[in-house]
ChimeraX commands (.cxc) that place a marker at each C-alpha (Angstrom):
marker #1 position 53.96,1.71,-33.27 radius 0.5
marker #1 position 53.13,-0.87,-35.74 radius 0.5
marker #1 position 48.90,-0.41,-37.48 radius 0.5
marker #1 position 46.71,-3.28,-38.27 radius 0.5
marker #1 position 45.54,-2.59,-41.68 radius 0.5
marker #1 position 41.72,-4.04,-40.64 radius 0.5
marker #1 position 39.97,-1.70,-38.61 radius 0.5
marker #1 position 36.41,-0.07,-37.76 radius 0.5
marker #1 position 35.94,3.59,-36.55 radius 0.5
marker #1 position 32.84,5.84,-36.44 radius 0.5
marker #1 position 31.41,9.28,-35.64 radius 0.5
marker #1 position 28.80,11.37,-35.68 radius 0.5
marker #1 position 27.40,14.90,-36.30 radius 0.5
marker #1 position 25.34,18.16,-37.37 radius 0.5
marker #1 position 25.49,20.52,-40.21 radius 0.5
marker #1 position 22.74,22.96,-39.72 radius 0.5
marker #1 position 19.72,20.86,-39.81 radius 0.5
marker #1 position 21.59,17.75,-41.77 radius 0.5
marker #1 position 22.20,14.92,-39.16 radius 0.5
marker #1 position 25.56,13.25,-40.63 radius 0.5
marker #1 position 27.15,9.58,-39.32 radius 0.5
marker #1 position 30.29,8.67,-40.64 radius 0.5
marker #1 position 31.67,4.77,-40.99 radius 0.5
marker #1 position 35.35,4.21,-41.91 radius 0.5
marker #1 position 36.11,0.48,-42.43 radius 0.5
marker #1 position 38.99,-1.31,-43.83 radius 0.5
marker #1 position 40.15,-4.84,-44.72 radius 0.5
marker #1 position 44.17,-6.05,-45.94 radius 0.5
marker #1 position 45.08,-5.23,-49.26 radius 0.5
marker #1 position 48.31,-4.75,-51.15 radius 0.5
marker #1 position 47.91,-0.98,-51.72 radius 0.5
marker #1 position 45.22,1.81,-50.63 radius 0.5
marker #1 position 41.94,1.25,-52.31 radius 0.5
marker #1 position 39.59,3.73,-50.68 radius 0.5
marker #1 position 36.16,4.12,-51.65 radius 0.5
marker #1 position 33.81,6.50,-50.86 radius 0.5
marker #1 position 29.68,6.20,-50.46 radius 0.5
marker #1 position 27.65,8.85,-50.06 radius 0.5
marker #1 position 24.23,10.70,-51.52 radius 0.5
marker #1 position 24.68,11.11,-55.55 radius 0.5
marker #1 position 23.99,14.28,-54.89 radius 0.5
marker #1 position 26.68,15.30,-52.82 radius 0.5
marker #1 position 29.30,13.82,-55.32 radius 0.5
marker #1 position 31.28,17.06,-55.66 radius 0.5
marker #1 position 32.83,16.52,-51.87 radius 0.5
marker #1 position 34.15,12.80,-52.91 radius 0.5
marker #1 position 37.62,14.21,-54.01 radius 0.5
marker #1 position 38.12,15.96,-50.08 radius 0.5
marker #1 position 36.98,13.64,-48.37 radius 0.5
marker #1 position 39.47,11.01,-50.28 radius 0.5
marker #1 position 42.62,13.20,-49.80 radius 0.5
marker #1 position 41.74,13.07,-45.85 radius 0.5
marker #1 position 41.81,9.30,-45.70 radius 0.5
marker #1 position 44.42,8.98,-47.68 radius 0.5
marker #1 position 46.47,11.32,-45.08 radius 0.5
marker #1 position 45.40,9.11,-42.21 radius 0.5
marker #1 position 45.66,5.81,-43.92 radius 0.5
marker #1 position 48.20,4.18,-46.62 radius 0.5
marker #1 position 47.67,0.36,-47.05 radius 0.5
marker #1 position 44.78,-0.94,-46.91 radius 0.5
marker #1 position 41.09,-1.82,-48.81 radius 0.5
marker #1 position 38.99,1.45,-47.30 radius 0.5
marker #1 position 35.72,1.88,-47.51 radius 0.5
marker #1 position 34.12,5.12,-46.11 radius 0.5
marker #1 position 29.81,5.59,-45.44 radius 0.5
marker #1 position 28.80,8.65,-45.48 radius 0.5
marker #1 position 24.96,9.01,-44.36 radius 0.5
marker #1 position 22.97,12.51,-44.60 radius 0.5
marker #1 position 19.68,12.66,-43.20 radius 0.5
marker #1 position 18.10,15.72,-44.05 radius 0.5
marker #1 position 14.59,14.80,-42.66 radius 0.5
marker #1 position 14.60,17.74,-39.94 radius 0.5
marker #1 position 16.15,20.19,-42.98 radius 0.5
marker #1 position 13.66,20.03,-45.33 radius 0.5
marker #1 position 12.27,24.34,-45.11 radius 0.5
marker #1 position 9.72,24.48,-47.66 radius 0.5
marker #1 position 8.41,27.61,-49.59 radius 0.5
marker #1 position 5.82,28.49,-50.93 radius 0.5
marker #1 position 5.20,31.64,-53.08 radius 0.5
marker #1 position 2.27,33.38,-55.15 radius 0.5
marker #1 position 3.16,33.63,-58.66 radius 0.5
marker #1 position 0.75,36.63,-58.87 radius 0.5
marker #1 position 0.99,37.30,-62.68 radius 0.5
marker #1 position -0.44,34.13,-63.28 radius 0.5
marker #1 position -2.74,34.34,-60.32 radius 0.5
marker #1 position -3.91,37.78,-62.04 radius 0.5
marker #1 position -4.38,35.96,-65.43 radius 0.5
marker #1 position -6.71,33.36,-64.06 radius 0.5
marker #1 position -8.13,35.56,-61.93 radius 0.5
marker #1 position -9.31,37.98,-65.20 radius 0.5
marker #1 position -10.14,34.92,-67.01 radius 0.5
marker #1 position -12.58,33.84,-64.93 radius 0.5
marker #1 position -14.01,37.46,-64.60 radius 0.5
marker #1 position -14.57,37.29,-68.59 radius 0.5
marker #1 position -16.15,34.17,-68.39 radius 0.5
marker #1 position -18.68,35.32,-65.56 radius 0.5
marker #1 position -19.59,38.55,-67.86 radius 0.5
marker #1 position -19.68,36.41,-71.19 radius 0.5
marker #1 position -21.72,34.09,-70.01 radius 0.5
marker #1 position -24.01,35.49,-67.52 radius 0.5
marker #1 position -22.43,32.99,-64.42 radius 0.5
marker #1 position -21.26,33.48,-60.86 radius 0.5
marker #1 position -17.46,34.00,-61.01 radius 0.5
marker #1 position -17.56,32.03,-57.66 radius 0.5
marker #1 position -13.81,32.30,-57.16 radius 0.5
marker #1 position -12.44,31.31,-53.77 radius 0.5
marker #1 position -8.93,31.34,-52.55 radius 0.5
marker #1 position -9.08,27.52,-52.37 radius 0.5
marker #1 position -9.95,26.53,-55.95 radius 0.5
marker #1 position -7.48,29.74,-57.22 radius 0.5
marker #1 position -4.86,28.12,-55.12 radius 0.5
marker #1 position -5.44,24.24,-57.34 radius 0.5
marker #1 position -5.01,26.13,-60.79 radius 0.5
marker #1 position -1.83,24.93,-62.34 radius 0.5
marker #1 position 1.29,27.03,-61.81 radius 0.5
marker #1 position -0.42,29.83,-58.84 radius 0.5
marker #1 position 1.25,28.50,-56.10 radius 0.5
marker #1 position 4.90,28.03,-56.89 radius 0.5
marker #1 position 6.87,25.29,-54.01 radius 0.5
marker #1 position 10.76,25.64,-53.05 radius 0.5
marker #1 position 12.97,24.29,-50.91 radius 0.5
marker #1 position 16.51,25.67,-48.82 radius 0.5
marker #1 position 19.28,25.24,-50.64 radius 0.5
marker #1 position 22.03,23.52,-48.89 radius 0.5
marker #1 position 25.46,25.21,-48.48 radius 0.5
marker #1 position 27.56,22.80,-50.02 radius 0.5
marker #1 position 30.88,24.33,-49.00 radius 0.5
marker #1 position 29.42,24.33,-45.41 radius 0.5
marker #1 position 28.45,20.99,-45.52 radius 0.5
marker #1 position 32.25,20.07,-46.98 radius 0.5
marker #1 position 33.96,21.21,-43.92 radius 0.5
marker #1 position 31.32,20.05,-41.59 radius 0.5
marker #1 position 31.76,16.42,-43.24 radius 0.5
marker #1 position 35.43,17.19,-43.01 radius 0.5
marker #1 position 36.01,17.42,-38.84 radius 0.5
marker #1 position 33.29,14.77,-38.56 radius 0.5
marker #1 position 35.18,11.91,-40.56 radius 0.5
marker #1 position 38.89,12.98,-39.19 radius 0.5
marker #1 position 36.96,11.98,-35.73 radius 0.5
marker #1 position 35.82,8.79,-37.27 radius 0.5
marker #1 position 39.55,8.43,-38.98 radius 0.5
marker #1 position 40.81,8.86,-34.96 radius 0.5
marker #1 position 38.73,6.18,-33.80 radius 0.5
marker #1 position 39.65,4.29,-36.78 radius 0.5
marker #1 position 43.09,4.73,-36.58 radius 0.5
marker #1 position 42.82,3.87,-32.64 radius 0.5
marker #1 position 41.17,0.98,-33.18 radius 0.5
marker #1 position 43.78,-0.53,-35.68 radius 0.5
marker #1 position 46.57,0.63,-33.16 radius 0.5
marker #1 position 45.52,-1.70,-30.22 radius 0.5
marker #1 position 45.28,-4.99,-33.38 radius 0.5
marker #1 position 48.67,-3.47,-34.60 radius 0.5
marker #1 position 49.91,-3.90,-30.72 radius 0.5
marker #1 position 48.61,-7.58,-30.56 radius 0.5
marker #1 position 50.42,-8.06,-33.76 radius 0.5
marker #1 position 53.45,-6.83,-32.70 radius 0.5
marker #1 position 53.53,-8.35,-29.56 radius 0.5
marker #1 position 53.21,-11.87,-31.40 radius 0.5
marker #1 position 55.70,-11.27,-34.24 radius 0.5
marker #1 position 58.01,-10.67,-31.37 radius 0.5
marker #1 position 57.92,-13.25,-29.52 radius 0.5
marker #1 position 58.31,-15.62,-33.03 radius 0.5
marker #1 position 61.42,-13.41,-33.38 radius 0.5
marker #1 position 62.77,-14.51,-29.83 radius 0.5
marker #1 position 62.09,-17.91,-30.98 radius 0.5
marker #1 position 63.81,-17.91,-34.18 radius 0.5
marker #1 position 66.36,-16.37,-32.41 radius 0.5
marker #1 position 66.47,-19.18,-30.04 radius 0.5
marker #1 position 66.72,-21.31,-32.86 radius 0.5
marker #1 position 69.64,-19.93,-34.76 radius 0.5
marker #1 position 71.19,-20.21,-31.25 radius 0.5
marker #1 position 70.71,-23.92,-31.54 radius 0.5
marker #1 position 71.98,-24.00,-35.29 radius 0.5
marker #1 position 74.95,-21.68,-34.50 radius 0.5
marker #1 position 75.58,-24.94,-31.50 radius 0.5
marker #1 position 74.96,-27.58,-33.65 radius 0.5
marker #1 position 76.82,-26.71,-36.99 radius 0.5
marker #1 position 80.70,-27.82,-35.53 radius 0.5
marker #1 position 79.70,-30.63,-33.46 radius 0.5
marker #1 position 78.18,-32.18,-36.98 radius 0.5
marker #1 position 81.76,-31.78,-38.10 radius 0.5
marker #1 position 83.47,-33.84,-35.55 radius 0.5
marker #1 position 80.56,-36.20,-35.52 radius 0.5
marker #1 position 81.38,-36.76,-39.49 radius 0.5
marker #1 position 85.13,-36.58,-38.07 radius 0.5
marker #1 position 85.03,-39.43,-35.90 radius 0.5
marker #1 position 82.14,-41.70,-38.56 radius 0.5
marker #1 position 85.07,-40.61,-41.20 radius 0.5
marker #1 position 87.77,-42.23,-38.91 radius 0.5
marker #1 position 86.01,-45.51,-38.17 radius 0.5
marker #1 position 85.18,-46.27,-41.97 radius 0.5
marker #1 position 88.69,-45.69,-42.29 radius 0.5
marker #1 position 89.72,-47.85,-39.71 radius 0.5
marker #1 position 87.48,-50.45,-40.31 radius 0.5
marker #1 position 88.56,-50.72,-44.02 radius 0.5
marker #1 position 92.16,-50.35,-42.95 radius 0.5
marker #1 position 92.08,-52.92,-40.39 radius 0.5
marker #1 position 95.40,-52.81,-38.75 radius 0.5
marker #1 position 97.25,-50.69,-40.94 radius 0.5
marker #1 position 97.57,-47.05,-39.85 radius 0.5
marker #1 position 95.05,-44.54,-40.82 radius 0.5
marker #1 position 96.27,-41.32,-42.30 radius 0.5
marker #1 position 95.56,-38.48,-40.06 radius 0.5
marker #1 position 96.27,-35.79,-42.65 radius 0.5
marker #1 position 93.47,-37.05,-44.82 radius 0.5
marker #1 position 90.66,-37.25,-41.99 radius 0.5
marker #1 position 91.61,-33.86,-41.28 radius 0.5
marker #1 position 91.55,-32.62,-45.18 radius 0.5
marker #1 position 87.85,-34.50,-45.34 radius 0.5
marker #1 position 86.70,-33.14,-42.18 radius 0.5
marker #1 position 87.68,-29.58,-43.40 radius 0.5
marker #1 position 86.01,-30.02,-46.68 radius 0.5
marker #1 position 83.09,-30.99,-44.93 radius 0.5
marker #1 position 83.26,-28.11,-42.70 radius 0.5
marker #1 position 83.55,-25.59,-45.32 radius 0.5
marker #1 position 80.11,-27.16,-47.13 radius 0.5
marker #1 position 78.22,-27.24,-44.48 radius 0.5
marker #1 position 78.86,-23.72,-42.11 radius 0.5
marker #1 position 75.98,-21.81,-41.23 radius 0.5
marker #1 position 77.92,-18.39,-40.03 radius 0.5
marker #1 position 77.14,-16.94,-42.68 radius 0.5
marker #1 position 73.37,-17.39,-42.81 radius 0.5
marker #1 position 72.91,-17.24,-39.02 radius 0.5
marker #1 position 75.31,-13.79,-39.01 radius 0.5
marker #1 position 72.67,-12.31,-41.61 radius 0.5
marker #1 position 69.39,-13.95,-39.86 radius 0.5
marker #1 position 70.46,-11.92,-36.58 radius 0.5
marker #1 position 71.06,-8.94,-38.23 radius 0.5
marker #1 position 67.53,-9.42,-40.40 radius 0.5
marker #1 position 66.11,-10.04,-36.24 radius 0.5
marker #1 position 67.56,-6.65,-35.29 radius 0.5
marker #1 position 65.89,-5.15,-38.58 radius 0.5
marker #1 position 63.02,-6.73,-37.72 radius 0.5
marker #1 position 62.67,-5.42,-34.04 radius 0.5
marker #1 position 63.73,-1.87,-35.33 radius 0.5
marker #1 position 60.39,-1.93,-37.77 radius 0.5
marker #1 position 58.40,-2.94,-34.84 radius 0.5
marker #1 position 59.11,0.08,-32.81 radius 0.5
marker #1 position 58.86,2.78,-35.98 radius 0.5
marker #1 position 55.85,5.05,-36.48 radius 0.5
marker #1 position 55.87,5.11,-39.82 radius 0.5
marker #1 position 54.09,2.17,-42.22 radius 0.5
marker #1 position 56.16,-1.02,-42.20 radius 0.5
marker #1 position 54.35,-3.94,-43.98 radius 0.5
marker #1 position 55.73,-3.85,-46.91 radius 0.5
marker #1 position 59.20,-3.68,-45.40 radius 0.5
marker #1 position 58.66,-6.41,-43.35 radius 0.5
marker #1 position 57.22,-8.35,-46.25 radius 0.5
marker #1 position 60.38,-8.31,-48.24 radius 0.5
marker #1 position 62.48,-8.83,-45.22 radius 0.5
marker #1 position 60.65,-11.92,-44.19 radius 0.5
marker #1 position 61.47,-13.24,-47.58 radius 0.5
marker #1 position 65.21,-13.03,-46.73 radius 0.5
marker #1 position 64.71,-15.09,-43.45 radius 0.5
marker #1 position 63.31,-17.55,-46.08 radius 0.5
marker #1 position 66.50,-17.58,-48.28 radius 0.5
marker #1 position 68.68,-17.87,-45.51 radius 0.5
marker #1 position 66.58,-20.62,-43.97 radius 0.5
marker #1 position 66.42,-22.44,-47.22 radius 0.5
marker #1 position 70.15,-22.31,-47.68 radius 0.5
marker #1 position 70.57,-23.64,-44.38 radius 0.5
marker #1 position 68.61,-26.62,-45.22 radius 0.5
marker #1 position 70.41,-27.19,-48.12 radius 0.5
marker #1 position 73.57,-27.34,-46.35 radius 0.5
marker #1 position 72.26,-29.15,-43.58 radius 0.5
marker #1 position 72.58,-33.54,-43.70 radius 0.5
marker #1 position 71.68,-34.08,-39.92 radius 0.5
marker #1 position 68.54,-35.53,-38.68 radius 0.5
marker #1 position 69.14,-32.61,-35.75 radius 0.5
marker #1 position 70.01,-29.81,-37.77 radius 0.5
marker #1 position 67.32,-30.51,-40.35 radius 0.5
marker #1 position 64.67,-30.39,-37.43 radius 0.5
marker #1 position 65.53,-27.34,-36.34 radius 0.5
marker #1 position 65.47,-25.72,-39.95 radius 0.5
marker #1 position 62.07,-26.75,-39.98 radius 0.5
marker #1 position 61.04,-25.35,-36.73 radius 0.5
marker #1 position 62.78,-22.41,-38.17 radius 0.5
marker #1 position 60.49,-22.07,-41.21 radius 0.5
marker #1 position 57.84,-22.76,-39.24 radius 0.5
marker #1 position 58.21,-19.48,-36.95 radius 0.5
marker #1 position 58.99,-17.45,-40.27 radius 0.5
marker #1 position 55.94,-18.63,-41.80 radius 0.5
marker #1 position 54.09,-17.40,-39.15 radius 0.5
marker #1 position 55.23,-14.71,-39.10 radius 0.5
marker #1 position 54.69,-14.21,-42.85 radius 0.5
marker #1 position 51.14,-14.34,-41.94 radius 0.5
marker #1 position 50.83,-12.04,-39.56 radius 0.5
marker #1 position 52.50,-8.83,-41.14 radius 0.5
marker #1 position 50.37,-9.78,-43.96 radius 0.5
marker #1 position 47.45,-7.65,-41.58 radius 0.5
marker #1 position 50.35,-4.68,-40.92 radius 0.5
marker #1 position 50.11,-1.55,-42.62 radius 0.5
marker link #1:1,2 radius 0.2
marker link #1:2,3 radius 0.2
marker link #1:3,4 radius 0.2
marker link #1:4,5 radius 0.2
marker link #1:5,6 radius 0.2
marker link #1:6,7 radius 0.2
marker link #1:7,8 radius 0.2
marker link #1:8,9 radius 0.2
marker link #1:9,10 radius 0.2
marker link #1:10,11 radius 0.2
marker link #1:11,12 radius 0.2
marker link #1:12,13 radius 0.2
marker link #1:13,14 radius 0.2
marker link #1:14,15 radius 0.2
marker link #1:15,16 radius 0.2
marker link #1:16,17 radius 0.2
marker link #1:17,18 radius 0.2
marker link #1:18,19 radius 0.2
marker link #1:19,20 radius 0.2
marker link #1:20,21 radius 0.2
marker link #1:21,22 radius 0.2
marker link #1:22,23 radius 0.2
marker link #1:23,24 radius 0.2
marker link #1:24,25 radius 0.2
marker link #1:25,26 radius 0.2
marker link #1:26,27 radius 0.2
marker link #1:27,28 radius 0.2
marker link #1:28,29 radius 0.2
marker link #1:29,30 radius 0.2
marker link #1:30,31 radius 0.2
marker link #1:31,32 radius 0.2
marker link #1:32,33 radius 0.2
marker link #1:33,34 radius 0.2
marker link #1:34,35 radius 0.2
marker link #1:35,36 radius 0.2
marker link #1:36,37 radius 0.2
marker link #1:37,38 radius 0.2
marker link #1:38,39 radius 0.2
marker link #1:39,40 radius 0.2
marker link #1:40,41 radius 0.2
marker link #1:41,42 radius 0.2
marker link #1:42,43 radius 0.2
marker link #1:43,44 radius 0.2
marker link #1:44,45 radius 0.2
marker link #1:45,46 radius 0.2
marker link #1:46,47 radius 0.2
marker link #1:47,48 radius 0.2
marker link #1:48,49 radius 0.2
marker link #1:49,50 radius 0.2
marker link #1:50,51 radius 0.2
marker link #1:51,52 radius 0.2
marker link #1:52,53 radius 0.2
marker link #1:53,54 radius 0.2
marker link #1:54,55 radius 0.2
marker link #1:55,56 radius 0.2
marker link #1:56,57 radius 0.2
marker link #1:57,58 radius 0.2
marker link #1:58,59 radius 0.2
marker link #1:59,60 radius 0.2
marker link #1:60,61 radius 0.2
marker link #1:61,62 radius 0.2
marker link #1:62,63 radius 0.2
marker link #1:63,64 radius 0.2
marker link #1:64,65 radius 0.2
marker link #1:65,66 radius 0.2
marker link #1:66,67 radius 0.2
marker link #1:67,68 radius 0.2
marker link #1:68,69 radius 0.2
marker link #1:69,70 radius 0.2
marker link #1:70,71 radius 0.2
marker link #1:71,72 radius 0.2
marker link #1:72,73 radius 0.2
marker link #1:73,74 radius 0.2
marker link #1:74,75 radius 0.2
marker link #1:75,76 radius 0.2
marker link #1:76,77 radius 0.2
marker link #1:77,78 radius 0.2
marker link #1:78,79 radius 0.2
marker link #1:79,80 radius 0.2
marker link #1:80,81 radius 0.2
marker link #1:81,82 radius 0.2
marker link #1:82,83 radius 0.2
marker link #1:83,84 radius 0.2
marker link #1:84,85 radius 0.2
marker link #1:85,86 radius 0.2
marker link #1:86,87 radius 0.2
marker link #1:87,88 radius 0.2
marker link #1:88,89 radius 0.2
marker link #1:89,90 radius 0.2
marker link #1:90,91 radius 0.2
marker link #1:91,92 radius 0.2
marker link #1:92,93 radius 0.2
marker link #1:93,94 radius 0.2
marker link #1:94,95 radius 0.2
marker link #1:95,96 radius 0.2
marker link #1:96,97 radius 0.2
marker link #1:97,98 radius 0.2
marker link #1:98,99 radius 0.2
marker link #1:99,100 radius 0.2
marker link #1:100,101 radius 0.2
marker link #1:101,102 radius 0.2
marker link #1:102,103 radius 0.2
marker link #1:103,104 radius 0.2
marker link #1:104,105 radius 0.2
marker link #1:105,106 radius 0.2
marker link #1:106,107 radius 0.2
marker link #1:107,108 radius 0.2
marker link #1:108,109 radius 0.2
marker link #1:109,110 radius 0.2
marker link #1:110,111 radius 0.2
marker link #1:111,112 radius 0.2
marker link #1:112,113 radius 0.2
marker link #1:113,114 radius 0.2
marker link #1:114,115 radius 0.2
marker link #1:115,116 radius 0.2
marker link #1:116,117 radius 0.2
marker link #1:117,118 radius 0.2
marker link #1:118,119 radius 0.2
marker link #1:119,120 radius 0.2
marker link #1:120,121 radius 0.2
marker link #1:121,122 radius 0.2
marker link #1:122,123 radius 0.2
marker link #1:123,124 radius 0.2
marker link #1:124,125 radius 0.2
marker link #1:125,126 radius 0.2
marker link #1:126,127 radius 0.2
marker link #1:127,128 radius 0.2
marker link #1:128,129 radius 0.2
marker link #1:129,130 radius 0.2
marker link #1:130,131 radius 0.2
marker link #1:131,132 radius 0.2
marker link #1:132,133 radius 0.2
marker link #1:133,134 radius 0.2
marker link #1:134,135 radius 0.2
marker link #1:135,136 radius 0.2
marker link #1:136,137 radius 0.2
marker link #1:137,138 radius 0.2
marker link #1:138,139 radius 0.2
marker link #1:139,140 radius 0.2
marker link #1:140,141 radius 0.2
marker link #1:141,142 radius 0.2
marker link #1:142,143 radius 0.2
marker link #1:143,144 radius 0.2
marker link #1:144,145 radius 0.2
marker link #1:145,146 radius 0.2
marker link #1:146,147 radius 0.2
marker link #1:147,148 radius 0.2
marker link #1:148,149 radius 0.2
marker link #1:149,150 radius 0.2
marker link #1:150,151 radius 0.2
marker link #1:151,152 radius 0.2
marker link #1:152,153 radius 0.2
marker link #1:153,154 radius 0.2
marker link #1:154,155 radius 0.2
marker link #1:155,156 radius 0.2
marker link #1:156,157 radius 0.2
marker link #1:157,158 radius 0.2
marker link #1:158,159 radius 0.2
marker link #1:159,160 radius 0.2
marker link #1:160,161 radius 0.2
marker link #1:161,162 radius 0.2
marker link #1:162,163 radius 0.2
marker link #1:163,164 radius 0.2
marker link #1:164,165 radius 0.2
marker link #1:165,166 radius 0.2
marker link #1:166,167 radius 0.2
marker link #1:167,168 radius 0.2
marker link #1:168,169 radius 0.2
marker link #1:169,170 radius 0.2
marker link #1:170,171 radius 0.2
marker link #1:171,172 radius 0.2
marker link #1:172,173 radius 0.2
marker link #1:173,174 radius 0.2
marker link #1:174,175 radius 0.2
marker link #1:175,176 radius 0.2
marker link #1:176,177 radius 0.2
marker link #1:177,178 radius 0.2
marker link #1:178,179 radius 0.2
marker link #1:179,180 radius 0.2
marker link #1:180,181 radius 0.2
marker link #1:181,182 radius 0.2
marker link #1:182,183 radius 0.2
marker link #1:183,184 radius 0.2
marker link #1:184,185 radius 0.2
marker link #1:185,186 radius 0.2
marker link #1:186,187 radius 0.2
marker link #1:187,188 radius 0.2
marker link #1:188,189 radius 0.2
marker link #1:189,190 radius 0.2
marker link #1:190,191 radius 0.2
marker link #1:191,192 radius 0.2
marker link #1:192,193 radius 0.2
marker link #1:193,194 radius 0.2
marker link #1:194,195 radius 0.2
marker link #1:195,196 radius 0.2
marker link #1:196,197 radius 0.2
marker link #1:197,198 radius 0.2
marker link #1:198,199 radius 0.2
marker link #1:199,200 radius 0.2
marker link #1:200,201 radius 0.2
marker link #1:201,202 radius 0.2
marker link #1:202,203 radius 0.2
marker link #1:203,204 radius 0.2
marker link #1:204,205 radius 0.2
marker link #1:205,206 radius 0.2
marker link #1:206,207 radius 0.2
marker link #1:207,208 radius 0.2
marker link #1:208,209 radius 0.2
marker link #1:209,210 radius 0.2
marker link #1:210,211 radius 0.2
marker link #1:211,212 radius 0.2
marker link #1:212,213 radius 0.2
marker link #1:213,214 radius 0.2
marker link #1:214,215 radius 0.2
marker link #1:215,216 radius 0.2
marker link #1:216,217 radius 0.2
marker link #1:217,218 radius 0.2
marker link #1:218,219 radius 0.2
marker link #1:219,220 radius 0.2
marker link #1:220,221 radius 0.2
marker link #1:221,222 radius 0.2
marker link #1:222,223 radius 0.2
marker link #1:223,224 radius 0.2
marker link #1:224,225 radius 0.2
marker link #1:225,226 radius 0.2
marker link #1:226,227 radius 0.2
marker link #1:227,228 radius 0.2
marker link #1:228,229 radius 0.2
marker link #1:229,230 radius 0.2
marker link #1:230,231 radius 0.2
marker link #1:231,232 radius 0.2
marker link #1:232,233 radius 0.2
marker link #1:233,234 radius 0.2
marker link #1:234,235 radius 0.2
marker link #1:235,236 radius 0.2
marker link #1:236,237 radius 0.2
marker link #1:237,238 radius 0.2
marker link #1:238,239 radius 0.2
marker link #1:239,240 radius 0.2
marker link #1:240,241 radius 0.2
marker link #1:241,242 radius 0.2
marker link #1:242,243 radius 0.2
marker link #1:243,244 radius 0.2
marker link #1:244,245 radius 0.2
marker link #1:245,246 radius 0.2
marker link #1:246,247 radius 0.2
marker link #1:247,248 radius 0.2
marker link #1:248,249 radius 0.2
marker link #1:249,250 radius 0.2
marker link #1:250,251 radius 0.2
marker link #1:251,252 radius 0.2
marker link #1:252,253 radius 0.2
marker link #1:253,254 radius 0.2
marker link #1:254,255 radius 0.2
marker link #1:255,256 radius 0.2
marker link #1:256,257 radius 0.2
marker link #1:257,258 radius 0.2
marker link #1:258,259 radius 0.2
marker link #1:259,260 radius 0.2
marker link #1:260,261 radius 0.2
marker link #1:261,262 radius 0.2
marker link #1:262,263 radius 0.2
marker link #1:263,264 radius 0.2
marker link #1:264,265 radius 0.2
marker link #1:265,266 radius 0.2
marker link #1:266,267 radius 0.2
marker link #1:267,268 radius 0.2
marker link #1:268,269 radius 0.2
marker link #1:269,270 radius 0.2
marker link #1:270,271 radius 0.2
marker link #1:271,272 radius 0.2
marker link #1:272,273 radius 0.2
marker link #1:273,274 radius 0.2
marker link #1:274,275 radius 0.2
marker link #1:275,276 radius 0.2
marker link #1:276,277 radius 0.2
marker link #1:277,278 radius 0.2
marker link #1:278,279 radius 0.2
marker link #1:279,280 radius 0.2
marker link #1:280,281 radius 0.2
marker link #1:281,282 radius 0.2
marker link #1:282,283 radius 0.2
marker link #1:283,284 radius 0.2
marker link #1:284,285 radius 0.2
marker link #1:285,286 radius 0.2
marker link #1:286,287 radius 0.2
marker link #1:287,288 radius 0.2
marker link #1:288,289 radius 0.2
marker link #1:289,290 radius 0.2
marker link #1:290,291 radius 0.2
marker link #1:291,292 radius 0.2
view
């Protein structure tokens, strides 16, 4: 089944103490452009977390949030750092003997000289934190991907239906095409007669100017090849695999063939329906431009 290439998906979770909420958003573009935004300091998992979106997804302009709230992780430390506790400590002693004053020393003001208490915080587990980041964004790549399966169903339910109508409409080409020929046939005849007058028109050369005719305008050719680019197209819309750049290059050949039609056709009747033609191939131009 056919993928929109514009799509939202989301999910959350936990590693340890780290709250984590993965976005995964994408717009049309020609190729994959994924980006990926998350703390600076987590920079080192940007390379994994690329090669998993770039499993899941393969057209498309990507652009993956990745938000780590460490508020409820933040286990602080806090240590003596004794040898310099001891050196204050022994300097203040000195100065109380030297000097004949109190060495009033509490635990308070011993704890504000610079360097005695010494402040740390956990380390995060960075390889943890990969794999943790890991099954959370495949879940938000699921939703994603589940998301732009029900657009890519819409699409292809539309993209059919202009394929039954330009199907329709070769029908009416593949109808009108001879009975332009007999219509020139008989306008052929009646120049000829009226020029002629009473004299007796040559049947042989009606016939030779009808078939010349004939020959410069047929559409079997173009019609043959637009029904075998409609059973291409309805084989693309069933596959599983990515498609849009398939069906780009094959709506180009509904193009030429429509074009050469048109260039062939000088009937008010056939030329509408080459239009209507282009019309339903135009559309549907536009909408695989949003297929992956």
């Amino acid at each position: 089944m056919i993928k929109s290439m514009t799509g939202y998906g989301g999910a959350r979770g936990v590693s340890g103490k780290l709250e984590i909420t993965v976005e995964v958003r994408s717009v049309n573009n020609r190729f994959l452009d994924c980006s990926i935004k998350l703390p600076r300091v987590y920079t080192c998992l940007e390379d994994g977390i690329k090669a998993r979106v770039q499993k899941a997804i393969s057209r498309g302009k990507v652009d993956v949030f990745i938000t780590i709230d460490a508020s409820k992780a933040d286990d602080v430390f806090i240590e003596v750092n004794e040898p310099v506790a001891d050196a204050y400590m022994a300097a203040l002693e000195k100065l109380s003997q030297k000097y004949g004053v109190p060495n009033d020393a509490t635990a308070v003001s011993l704890a504000r000289m610079q360097d005695v208490l010494v402040i740390t915080k956990a380390e995060t587990d960075v390889e943890r934190l990969g794999a943790d980041i890991d099954g959370i964004l495949a879940r938000a790549l699921e939703d994603f991907n589940d998301m732009r399966a029900r657009e890519g169903e819409k699409l292809r339910r539309d993209i059919a239906s202009r394929a039954d109508g330009i199907e329709r409409l070769v029908g009416l080409a593949e109808e009108r095409s001879p009975q332009t020929v007999e219509e020139y046939r008989q306008r052929l005849e009646a120049r000829l007669r009226e020029v002629l007058e009473n004299n007796a028109v040559d049947e042989t050369r009606i016939v030779t100017e009808a078939a010349i005719f004939a020959d410069k305008t047929a559409v079997a050719e173009e019609t043959v090849r637009l029904r075998s680019h409609l059973s291409q197209l309805r084989d693309m819309l069933q596959s599983s695999e990515p498609v849009g750049r398939k069906l780009d290059f094959l709506v180009q050949e509904f193009n030429r063939e429509a074009n050469t039609i048109g260039s062939k056709s000088n009937d008010v009747r056939m030329a509408r329906i080459v239009v209507d033609l282009k019309s339903e191939i135009e559309k549907i131009r536009e909408q695989i431009q949003n297929v992956e």
